[in-house]
mmCIF file of the N, C-alpha and C atoms, coordinates in Angstrom:
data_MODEL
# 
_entry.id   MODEL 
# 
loop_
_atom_site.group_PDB 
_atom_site.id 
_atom_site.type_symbol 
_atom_site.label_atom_id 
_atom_site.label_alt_id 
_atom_site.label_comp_id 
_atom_site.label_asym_id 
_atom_site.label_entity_id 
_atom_site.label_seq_id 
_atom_site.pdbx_PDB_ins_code 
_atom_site.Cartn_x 
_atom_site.Cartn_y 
_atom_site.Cartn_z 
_atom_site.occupancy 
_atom_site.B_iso_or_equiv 
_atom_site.pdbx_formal_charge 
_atom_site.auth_seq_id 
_atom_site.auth_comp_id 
_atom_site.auth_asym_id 
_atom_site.auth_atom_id 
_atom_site.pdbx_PDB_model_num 
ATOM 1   N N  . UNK A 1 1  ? 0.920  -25.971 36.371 1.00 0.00 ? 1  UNK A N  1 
ATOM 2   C CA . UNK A 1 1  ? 0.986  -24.737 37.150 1.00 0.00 ? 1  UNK A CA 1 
ATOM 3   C C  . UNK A 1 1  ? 1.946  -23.734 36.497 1.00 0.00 ? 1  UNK A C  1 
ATOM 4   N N  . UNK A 1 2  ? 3.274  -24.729 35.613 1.00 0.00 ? 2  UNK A N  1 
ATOM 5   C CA . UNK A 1 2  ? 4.027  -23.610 35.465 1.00 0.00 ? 2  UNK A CA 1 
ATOM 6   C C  . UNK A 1 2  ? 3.450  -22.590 33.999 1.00 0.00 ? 2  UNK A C  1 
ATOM 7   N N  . UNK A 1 3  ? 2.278  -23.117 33.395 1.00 0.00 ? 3  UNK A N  1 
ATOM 8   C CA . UNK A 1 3  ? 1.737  -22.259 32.576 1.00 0.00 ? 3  UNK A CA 1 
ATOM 9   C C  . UNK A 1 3  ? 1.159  -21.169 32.772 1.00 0.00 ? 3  UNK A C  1 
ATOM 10  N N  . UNK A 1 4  ? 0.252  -21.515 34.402 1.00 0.00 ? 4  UNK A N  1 
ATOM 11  C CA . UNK A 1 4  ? -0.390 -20.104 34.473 1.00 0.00 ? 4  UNK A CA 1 
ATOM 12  C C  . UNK A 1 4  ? 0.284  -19.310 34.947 1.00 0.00 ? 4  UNK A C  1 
ATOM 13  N N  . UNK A 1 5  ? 1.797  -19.117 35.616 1.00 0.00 ? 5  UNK A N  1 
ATOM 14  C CA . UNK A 1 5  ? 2.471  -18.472 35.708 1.00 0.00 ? 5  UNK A CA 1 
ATOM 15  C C  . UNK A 1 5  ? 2.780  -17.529 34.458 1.00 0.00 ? 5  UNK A C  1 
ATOM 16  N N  . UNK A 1 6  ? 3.296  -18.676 33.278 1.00 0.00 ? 6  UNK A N  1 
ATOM 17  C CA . UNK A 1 6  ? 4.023  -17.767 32.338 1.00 0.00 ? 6  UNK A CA 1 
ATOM 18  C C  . UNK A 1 6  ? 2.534  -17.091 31.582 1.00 0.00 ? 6  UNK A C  1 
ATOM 19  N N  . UNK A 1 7  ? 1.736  -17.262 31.646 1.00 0.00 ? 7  UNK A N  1 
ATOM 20  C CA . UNK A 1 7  ? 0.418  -16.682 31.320 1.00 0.00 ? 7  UNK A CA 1 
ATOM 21  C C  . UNK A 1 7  ? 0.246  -15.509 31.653 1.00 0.00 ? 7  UNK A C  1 
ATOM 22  N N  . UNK A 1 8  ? 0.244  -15.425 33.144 1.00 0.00 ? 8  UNK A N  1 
ATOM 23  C CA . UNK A 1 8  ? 0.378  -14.597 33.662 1.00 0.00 ? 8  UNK A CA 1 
ATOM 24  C C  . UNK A 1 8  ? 1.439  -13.374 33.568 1.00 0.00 ? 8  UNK A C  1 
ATOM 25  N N  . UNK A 1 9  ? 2.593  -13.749 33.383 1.00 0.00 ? 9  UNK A N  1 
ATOM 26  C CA . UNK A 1 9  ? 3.670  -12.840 33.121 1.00 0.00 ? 9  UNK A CA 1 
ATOM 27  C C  . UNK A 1 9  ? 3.880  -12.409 31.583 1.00 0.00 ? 9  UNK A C  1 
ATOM 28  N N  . UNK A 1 10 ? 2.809  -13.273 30.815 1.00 0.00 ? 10 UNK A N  1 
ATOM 29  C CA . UNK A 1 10 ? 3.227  -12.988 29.152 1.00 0.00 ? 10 UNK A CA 1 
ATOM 30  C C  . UNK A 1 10 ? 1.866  -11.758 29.116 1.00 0.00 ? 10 UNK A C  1 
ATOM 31  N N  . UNK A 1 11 ? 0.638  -11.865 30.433 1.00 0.00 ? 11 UNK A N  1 
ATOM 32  C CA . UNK A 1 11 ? -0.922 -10.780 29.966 1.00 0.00 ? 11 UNK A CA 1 
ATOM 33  C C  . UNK A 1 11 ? 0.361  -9.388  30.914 1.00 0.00 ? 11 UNK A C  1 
ATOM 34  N N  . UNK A 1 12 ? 0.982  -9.304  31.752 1.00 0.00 ? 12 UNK A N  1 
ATOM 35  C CA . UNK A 1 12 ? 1.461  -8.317  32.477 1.00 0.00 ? 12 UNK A CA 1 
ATOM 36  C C  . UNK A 1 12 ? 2.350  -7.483  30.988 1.00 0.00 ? 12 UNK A C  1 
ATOM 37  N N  . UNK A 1 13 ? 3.040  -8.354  30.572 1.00 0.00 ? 13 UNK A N  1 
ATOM 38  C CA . UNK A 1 13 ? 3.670  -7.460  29.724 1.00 0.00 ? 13 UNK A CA 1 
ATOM 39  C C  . UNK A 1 13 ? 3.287  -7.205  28.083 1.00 0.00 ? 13 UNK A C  1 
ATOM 40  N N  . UNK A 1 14 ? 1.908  -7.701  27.962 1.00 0.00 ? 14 UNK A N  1 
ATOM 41  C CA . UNK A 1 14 ? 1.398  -7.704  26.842 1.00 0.00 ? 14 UNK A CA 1 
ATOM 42  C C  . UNK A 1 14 ? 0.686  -6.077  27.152 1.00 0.00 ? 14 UNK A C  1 
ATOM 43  N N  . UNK A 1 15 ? -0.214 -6.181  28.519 1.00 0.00 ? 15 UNK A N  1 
ATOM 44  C CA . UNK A 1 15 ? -1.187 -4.754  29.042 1.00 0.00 ? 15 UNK A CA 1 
ATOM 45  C C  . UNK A 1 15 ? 0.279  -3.383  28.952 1.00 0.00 ? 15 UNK A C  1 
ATOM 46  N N  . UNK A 1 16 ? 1.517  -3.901  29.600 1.00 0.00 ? 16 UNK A N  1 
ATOM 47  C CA . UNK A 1 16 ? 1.780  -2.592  29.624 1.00 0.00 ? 16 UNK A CA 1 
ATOM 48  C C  . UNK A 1 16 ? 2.151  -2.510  28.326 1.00 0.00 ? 16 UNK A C  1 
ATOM 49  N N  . UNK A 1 17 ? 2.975  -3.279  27.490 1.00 0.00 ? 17 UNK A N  1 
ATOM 50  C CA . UNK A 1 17 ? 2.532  -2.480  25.999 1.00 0.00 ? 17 UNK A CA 1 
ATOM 51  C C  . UNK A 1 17 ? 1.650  -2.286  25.322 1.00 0.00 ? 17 UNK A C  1 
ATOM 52  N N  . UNK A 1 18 ? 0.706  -2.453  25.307 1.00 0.00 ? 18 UNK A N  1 
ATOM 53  C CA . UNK A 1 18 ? -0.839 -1.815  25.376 1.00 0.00 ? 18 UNK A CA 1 
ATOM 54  C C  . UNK A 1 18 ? -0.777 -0.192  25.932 1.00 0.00 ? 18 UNK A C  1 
ATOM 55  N N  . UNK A 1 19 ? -0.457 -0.295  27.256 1.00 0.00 ? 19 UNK A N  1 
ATOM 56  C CA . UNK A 1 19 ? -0.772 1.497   28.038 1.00 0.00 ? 19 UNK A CA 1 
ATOM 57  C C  . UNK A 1 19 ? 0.196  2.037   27.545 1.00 0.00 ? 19 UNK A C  1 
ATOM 58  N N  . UNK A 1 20 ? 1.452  1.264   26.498 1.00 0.00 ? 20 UNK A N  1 
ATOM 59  C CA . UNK A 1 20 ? 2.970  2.303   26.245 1.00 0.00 ? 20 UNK A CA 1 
ATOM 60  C C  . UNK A 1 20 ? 2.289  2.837   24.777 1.00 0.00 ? 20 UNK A C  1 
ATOM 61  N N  . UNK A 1 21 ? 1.590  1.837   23.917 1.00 0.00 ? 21 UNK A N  1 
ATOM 62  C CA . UNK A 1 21 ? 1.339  2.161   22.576 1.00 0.00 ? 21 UNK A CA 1 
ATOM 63  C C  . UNK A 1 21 ? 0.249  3.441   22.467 1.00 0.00 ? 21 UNK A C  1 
ATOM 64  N N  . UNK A 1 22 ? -0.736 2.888   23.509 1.00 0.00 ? 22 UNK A N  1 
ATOM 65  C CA . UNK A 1 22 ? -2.024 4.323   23.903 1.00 0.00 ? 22 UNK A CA 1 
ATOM 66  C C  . UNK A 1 22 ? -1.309 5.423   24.542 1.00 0.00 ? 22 UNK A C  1 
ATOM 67  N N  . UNK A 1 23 ? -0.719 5.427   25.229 1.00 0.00 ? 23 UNK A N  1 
ATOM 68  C CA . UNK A 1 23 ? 0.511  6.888   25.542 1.00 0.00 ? 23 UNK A CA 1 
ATOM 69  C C  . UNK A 1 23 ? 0.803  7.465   24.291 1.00 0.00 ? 23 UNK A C  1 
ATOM 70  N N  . UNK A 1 24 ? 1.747  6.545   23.948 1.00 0.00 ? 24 UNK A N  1 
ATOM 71  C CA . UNK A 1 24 ? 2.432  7.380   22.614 1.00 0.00 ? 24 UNK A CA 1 
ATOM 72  C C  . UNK A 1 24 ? 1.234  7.503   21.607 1.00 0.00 ? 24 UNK A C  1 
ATOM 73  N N  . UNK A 1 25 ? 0.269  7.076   20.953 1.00 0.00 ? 25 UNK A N  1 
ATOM 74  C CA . UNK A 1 25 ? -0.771 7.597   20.090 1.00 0.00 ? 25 UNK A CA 1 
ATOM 75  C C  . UNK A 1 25 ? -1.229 9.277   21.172 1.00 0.00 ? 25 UNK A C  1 
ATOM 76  N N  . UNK A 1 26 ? -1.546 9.273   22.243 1.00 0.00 ? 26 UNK A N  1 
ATOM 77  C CA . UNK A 1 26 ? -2.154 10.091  22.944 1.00 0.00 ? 26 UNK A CA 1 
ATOM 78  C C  . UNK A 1 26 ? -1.399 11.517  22.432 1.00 0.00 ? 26 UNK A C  1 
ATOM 79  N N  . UNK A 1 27 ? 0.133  11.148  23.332 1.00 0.00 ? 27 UNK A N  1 
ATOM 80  C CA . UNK A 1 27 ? 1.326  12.285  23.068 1.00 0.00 ? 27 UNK A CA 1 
ATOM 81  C C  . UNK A 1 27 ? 1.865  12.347  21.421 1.00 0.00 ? 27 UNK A C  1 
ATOM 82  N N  . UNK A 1 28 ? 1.124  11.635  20.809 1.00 0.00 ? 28 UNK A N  1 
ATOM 83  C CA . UNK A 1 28 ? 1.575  12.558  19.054 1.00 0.00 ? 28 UNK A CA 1 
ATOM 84  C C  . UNK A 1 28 ? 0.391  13.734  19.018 1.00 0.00 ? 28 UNK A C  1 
ATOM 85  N N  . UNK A 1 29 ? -0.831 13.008  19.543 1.00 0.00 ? 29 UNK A N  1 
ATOM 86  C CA . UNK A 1 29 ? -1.411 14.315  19.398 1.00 0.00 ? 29 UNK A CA 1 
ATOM 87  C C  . UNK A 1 29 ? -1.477 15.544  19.707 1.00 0.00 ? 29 UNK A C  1 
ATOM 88  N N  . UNK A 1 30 ? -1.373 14.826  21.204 1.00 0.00 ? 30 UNK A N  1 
ATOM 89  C CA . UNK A 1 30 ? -1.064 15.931  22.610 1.00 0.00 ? 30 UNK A CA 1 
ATOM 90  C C  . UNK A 1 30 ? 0.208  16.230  23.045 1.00 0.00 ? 30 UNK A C  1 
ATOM 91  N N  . UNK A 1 31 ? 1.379  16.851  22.706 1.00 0.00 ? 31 UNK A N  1 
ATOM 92  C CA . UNK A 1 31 ? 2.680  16.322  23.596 1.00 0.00 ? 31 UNK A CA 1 
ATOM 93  C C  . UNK A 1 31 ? 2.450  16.664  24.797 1.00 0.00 ? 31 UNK A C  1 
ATOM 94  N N  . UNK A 1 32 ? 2.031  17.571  25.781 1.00 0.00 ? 32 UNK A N  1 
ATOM 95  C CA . UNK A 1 32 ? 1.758  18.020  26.475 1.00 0.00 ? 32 UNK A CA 1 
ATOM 96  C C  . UNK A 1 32 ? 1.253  17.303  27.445 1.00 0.00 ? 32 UNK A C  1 
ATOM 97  N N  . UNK A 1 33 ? 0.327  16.695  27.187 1.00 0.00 ? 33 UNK A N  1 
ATOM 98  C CA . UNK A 1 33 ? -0.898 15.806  28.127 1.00 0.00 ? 33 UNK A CA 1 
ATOM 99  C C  . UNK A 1 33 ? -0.036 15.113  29.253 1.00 0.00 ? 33 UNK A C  1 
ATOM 100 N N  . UNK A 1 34 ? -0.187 15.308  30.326 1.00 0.00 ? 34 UNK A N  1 
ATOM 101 C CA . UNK A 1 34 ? 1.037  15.184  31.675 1.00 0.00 ? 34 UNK A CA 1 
ATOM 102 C C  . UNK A 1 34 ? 0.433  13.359  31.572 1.00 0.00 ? 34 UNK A C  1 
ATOM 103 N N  . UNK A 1 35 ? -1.049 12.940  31.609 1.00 0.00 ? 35 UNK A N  1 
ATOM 104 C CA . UNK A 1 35 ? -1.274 11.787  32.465 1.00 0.00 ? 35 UNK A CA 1 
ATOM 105 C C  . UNK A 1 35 ? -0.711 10.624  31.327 1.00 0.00 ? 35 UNK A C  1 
ATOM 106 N N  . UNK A 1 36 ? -0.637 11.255  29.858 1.00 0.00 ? 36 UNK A N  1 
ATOM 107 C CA . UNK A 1 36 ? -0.034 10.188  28.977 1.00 0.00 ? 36 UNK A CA 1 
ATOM 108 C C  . UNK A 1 36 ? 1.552  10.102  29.190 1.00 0.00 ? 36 UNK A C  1 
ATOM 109 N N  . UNK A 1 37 ? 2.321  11.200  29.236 1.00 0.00 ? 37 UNK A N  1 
ATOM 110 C CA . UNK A 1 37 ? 3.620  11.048  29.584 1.00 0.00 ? 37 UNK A CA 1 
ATOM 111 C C  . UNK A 1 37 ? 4.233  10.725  30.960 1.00 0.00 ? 37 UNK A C  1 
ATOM 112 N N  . UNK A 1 38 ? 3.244  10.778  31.949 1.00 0.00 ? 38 UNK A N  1 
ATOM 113 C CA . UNK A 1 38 ? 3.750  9.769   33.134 1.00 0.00 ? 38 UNK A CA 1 
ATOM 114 C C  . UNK A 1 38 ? 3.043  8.363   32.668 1.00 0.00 ? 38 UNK A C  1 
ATOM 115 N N  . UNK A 1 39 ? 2.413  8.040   31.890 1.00 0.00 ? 39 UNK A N  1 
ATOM 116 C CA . UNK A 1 39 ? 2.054  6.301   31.445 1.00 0.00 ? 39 UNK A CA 1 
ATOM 117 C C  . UNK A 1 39 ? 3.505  6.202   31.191 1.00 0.00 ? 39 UNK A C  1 
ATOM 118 N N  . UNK A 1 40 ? 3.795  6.815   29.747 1.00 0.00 ? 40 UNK A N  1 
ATOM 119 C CA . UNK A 1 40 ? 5.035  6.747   29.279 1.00 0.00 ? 40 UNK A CA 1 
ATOM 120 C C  . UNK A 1 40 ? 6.343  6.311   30.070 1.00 0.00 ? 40 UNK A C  1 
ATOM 121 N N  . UNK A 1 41 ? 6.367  7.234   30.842 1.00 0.00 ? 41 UNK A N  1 
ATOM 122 C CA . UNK A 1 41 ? 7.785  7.336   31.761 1.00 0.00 ? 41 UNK A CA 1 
ATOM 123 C C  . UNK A 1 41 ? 7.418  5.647   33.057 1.00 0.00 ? 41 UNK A C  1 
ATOM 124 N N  . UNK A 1 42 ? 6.418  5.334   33.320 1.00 0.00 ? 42 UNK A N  1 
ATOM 125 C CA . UNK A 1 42 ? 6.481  4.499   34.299 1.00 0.00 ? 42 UNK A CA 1 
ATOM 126 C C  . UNK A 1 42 ? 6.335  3.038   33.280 1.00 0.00 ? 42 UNK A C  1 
ATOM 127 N N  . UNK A 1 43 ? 5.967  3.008   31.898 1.00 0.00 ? 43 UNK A N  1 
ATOM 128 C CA . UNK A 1 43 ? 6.184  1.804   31.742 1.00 0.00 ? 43 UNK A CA 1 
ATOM 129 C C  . UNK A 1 43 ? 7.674  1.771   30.910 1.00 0.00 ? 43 UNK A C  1 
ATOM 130 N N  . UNK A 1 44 ? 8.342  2.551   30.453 1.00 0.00 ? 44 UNK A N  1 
ATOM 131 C CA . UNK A 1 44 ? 9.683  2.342   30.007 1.00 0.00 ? 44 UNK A CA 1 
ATOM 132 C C  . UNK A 1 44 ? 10.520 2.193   31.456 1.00 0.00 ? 44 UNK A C  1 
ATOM 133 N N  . UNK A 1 45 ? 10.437 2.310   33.353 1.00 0.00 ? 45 UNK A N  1 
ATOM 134 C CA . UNK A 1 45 ? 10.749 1.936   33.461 1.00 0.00 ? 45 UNK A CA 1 
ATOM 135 C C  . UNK A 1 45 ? 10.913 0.976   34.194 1.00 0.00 ? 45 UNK A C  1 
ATOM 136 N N  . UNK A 1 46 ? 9.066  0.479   34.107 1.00 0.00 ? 46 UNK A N  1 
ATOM 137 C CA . UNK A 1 46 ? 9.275  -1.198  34.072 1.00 0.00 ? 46 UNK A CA 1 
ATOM 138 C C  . UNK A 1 46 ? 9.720  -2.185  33.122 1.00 0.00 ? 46 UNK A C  1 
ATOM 139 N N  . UNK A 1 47 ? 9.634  -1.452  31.605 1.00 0.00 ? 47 UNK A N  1 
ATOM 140 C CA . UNK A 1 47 ? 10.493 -2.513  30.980 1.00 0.00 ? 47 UNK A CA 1 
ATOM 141 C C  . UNK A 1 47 ? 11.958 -2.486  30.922 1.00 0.00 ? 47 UNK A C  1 
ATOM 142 N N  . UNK A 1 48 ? 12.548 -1.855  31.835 1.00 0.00 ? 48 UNK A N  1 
ATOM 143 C CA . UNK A 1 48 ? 14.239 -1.557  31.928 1.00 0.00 ? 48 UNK A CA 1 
ATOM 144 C C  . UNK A 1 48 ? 14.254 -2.258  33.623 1.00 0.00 ? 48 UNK A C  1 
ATOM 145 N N  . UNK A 1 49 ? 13.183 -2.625  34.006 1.00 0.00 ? 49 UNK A N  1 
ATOM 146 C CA . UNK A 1 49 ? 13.371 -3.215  35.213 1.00 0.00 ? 49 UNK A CA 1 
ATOM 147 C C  . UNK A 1 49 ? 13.838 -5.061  35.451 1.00 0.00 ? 49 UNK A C  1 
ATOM 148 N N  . UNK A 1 50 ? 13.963 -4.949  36.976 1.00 0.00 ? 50 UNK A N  1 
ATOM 149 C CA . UNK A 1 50 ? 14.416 -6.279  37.426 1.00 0.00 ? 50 UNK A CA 1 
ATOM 150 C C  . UNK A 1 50 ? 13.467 -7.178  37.062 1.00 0.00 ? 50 UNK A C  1 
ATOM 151 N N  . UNK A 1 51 ? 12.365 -6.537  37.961 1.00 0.00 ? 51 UNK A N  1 
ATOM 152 C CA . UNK A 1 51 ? 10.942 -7.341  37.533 1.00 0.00 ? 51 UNK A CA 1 
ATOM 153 C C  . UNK A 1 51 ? 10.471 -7.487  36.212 1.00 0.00 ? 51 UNK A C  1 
ATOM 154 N N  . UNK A 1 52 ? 10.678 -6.959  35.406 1.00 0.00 ? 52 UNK A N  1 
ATOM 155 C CA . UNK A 1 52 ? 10.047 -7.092  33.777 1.00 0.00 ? 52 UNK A CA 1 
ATOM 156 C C  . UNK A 1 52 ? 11.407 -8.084  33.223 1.00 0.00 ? 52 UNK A C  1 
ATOM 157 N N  . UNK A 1 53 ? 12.360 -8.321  33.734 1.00 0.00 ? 53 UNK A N  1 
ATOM 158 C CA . UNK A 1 53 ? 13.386 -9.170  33.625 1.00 0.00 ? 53 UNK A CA 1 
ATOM 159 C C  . UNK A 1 53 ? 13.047 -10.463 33.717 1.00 0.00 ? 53 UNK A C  1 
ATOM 160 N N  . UNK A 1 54 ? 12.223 -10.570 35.065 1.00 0.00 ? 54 UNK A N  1 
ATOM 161 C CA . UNK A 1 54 ? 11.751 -12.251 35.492 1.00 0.00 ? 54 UNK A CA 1 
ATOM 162 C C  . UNK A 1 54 ? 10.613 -12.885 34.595 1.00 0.00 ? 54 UNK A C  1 
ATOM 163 N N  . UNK A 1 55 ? 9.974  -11.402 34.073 1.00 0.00 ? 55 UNK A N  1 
ATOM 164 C CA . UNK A 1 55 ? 8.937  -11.759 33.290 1.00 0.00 ? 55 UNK A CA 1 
ATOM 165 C C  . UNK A 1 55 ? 8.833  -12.140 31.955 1.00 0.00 ? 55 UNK A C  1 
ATOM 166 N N  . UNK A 1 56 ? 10.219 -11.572 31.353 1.00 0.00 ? 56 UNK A N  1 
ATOM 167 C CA . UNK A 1 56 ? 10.141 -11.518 30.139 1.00 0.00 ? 56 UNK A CA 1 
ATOM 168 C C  . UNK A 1 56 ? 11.696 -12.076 29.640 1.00 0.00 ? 56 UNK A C  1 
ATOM 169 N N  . UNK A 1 57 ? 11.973 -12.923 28.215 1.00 0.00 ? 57 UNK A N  1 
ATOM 170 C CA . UNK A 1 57 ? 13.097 -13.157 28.147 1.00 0.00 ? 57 UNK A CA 1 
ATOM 171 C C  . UNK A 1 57 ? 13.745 -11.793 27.003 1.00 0.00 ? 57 UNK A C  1 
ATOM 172 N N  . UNK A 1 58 ? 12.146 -10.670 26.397 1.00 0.00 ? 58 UNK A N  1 
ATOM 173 C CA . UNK A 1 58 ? 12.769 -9.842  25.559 1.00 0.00 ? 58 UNK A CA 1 
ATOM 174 C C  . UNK A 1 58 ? 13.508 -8.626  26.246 1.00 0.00 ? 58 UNK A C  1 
ATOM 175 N N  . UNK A 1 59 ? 14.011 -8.169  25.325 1.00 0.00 ? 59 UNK A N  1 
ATOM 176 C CA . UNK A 1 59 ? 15.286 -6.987  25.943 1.00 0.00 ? 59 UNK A CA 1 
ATOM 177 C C  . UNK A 1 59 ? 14.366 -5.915  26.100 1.00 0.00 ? 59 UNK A C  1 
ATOM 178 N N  . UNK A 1 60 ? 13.940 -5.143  27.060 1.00 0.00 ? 60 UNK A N  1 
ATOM 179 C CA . UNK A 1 60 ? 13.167 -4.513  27.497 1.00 0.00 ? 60 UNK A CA 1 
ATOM 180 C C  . UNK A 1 60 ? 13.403 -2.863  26.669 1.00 0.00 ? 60 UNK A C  1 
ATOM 181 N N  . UNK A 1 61 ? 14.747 -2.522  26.065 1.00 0.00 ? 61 UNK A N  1 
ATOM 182 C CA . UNK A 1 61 ? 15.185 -1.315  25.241 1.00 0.00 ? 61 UNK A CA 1 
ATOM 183 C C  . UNK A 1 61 ? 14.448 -1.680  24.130 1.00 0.00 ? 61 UNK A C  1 
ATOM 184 N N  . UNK A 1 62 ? 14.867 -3.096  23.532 1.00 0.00 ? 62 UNK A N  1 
ATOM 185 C CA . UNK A 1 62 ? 14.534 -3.295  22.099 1.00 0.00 ? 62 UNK A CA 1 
ATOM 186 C C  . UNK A 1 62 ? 12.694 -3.237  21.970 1.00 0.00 ? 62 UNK A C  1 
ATOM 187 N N  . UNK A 1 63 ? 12.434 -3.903  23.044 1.00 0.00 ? 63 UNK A N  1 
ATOM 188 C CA . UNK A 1 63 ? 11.123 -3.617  22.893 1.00 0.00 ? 63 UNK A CA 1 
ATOM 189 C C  . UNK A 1 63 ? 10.591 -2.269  23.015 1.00 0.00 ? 63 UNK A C  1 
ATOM 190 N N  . UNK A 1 64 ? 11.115 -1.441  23.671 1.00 0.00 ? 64 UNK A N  1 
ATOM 191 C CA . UNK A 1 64 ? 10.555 0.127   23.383 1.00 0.00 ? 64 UNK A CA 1 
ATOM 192 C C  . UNK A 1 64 ? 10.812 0.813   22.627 1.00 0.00 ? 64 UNK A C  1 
ATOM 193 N N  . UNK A 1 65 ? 11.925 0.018   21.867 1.00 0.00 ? 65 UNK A N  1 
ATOM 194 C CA . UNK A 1 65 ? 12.311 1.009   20.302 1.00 0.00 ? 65 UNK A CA 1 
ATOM 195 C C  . UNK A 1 65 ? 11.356 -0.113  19.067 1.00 0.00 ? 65 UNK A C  1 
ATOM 196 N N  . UNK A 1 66 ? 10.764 -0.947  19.359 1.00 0.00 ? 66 UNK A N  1 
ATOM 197 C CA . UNK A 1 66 ? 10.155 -1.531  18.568 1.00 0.00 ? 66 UNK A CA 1 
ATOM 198 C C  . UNK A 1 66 ? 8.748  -1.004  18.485 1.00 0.00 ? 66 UNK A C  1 
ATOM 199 N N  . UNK A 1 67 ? 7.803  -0.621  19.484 1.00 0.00 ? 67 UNK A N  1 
ATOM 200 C CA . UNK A 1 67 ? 6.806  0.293   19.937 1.00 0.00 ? 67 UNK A CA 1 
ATOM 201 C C  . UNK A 1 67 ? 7.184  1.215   19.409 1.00 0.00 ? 67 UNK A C  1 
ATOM 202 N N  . UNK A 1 68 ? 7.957  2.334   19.846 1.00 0.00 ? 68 UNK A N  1 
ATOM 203 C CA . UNK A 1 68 ? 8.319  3.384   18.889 1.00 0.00 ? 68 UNK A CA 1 
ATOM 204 C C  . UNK A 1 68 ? 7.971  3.322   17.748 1.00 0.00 ? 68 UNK A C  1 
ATOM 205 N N  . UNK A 1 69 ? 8.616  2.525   16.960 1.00 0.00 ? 69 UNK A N  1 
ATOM 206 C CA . UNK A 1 69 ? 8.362  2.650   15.867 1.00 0.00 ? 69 UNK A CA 1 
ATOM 207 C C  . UNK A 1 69 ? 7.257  2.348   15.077 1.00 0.00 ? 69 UNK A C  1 
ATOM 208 N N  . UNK A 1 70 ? 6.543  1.566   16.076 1.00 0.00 ? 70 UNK A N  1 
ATOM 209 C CA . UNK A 1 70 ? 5.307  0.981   15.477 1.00 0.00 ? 70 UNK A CA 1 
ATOM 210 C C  . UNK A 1 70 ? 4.341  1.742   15.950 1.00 0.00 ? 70 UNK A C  1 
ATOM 211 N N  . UNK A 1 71 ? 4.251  2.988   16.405 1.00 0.00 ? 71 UNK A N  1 
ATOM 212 C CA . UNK A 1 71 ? 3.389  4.377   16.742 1.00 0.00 ? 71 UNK A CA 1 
ATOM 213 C C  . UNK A 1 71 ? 3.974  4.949   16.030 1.00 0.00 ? 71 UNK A C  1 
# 
């Protein structure tokens, strides 16, 4: 059981860096585009959250400066 848990919590934070990486491709093109920069703004701050805490043992900064850079 305790796999499909961490299964579960490893597809949650795999999708939102997925919607953080398609944001930022979106906003190089577009800076402007409001619906990519609220993706933006709501998954940086679930990964600075409590909950992305329980989910994850990575540092939720390092991982958005690692995205960064890899857009």
């Amino acid at each position: 059981m305790r796999d499909n848990w961490e299964d579960l919590a490893n597809a949650i934070v795999v999708q939102a860096a997925n919607d953080y990486r398609r944001a930022l491709r979106v906003l190089k093109a577009h800076p402007n585009y409001s619906p990519a920069a609220k993706v933006k703004t709501e998954v940086e701050q679930f990964f600075r959250s409590e909950w992305y805490r329980s989910l994850s043992s990575v540092d939720g900064e390092v991982l958005i400066k690692r995205l960064n850079a890899e857009v």
